[in-house]
C-alpha positions in Angstrom: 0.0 0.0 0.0 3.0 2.5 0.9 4.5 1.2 -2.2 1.5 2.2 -4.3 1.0 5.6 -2.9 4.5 6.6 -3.4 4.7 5.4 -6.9 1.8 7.8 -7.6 3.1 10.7 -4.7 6.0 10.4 -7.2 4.3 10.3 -10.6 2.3 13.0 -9.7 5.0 15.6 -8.9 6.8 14.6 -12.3 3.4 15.6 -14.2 3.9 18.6 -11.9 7.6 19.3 -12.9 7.2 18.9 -16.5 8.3 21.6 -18.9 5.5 23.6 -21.1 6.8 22.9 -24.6 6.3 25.6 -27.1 4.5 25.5 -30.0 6.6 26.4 -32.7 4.4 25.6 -35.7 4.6 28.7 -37.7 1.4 29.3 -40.8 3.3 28.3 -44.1 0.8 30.5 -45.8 1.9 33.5 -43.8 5.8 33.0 -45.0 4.6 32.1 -48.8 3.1 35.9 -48.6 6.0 37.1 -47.3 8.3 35.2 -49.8 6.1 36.0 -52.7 6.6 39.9 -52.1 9.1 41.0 -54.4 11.5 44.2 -54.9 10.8 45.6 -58.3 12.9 48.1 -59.7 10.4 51.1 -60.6 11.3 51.1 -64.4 9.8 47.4 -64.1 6.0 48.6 -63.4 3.5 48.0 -65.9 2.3 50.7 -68.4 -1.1 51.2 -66.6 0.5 51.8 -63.2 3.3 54.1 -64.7 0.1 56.0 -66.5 -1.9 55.7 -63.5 1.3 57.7 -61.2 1.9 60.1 -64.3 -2.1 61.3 -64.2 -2.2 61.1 -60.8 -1.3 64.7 -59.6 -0.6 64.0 -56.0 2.7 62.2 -57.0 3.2 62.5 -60.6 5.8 64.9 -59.4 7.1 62.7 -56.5 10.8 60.3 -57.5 9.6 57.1 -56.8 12.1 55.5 -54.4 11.2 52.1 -53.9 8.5 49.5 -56.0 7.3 46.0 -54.9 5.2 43.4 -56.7 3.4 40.3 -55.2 1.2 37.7 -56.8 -2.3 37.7 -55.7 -4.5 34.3 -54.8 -6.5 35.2 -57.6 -3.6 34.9 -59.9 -2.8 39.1 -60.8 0.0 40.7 -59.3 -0.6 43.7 -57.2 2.2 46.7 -56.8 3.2 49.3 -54.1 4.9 52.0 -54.9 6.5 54.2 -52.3 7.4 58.0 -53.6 10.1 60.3 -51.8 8.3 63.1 -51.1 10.8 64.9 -48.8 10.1 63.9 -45.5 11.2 60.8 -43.2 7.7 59.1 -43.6 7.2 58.4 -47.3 4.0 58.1 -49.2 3.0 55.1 -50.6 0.2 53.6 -52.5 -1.2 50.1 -53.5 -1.9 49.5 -57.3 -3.7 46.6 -59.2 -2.0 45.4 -62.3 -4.4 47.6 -64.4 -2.8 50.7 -63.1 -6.3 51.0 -60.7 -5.4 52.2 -56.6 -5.6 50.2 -54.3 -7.7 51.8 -51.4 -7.2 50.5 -47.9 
């Protein structure tokens, strides 16, 4: 009977003891996103977005410092474009391969 209750006393406080293990399962979807985001260099946009910037005349002025591209689910590709407009936070803006902003 001692036997018994010490064999549990003892499995009990090893339950107790036991390390929390962490879940490090990370979302592969989240990192195919991240991986499908490319740098783009700006003379690499489309004709519609470069017409879309050029008509538009809240940056058609702006030097465009940095351009990205990414694929979307439904199969287009989808561009941000971030102009220099003089000031440490930069303006960007989201287009659709059609040259069409990207409101968010």
């Amino acid at each position: 009977m001692k036997k018994s209750i010490l064999i549990a006393a003892v499995l009990m406080s090893g339950v107790a003891m036991a390390a929390p293990v962490a879940n490090t399962n990370f979302s592969p979807i989240a990192t195919e996103i991240q991986e499908a985001k490319v740098k783009i260099e700006p003379d690499a946009l489309p004709e519609p977005v470069k017409t879309a910037i050029a008509n538009d005349a809240s940056v058609s002025s702006l030097t465009i410092s940095e351009a990205w591209q990414w694929a979307t689910p439904e199969g287009t590709y989808q561009f941000k474009v971030v102009f220099d407009n003089g000031t440490e936070d930069k303006l960007s803006k989201k287009y659709d391969q059609e040259g069409n902003e990207i409101k968010e």
